[in-house]
C-alpha positions as CSV (number, residue, x, y, z in Angstrom):
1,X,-59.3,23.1,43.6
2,X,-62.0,21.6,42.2
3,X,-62.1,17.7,42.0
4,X,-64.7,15.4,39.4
5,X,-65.6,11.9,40.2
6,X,-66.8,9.8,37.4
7,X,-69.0,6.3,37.9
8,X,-70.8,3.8,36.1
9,X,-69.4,1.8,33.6
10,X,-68.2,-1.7,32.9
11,X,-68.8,-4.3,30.9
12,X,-71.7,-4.6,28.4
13,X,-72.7,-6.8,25.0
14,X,-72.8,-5.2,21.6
15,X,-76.1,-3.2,21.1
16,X,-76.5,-3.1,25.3
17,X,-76.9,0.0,26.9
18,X,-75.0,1.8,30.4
19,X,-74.9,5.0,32.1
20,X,-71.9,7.1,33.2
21,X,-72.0,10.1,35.8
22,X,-69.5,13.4,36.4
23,X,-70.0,15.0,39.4
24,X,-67.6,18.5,40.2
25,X,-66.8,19.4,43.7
26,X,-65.4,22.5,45.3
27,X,-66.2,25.3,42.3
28,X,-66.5,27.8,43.5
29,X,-67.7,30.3,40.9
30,X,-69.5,27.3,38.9
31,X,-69.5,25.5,36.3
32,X,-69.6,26.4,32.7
33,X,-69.2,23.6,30.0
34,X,-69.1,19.7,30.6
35,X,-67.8,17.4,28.4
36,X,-67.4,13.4,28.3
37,X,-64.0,12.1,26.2
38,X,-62.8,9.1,25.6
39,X,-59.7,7.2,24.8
40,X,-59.2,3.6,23.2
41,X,-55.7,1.9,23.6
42,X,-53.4,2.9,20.9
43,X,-55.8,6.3,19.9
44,X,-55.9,9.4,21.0
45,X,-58.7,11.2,23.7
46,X,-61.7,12.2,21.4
47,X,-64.8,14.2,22.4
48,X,-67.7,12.3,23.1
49,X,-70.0,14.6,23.7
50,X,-70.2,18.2,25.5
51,X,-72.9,20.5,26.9
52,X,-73.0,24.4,28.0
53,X,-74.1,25.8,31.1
54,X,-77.4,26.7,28.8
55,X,-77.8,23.4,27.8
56,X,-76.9,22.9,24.3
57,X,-75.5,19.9,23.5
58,X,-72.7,18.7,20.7
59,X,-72.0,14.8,19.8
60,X,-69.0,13.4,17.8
61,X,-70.9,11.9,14.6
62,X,-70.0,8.2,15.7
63,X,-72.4,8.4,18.9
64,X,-75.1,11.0,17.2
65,X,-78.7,9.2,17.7
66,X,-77.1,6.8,20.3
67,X,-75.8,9.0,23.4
68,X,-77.2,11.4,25.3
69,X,-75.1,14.0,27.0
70,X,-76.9,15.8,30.2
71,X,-76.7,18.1,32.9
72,X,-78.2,17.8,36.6
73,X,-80.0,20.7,38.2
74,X,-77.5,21.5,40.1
75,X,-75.5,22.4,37.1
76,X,-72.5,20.3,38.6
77,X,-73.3,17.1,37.8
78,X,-73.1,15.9,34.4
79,X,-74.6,11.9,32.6
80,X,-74.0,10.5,29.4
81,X,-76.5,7.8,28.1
82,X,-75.2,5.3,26.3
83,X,-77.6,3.3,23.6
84,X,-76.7,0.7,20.9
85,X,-73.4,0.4,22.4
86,X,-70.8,-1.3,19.8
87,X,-67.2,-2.7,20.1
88,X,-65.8,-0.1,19.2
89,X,-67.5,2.5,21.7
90,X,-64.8,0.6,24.5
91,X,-62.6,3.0,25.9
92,X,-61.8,4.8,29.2
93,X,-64.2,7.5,29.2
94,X,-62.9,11.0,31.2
95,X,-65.3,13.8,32.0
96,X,-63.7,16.9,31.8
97,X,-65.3,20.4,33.8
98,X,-64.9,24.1,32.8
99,X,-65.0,25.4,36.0
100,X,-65.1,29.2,36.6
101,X,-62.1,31.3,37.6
102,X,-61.9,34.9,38.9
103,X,-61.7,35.6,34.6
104,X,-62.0,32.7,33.0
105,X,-63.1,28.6,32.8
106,X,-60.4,26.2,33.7
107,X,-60.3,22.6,32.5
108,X,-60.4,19.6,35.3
109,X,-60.6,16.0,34.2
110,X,-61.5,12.6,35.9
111,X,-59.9,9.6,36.4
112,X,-61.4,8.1,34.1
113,X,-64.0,4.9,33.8
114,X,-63.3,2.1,31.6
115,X,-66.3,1.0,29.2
116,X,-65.9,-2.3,27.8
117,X,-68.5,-3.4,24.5
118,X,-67.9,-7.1,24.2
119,X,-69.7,-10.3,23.9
């Protein structure tokens, strides 16, 4: 079973700028995609951001040119960057693993960390 621990976080003031970090545990055929999602009260969970085990990286267009998605050496342990962060960036942010299977990637998710954007 593989288990993924978020941190970072918290509370920041509009155009501020925090870190969040994924790490997986336990896979044991590794790690294929990473992805950070988020939630806002009232919406639904939207992709943040994602990278592949090669590295390429895909942003939804409301954090392009302000986060940064990226992967450890490890290949296990996954950071977004957060720049220019606005009100409407809070959320409980999840990172979510494709770890390997015998065939196939399986999703795992986080517990989630909240991100609050207020003065």
């Amino acid at each position: 079973q593989v288990q993924v621990v978020e941190s970072g976080g918290g509370l920041v003031q509009p155009g501020g700028s925090l870190s969040l970090s994924c790490v997986a545990f336990g896979s044991r055929f590794g790690v294929a995609g990473m992805g950070w999602y988020r939630q806002a009260p009232g919406k639904q969970r939207e992709l943040v951001a994602h990278i592949t085990s090669g590295g390429t990286t895909s942003y939804a267009d409301s954090v392009k040119g302000r986060f940064t998605i990226s992967r450890g050496p490890a290949n296990s342990t996954m950071y977004l960057f957060m720049n220019s962060l606005k009100p409407e960036d809070t959320a409980v942010y999840y990172c979510k693993v494709e770890a390997w299977g015998l065939v196939r990637p399986y999703d795992y998710w986080g517990q989630g960390t909240q991100v609050t954007v207020s003065s």
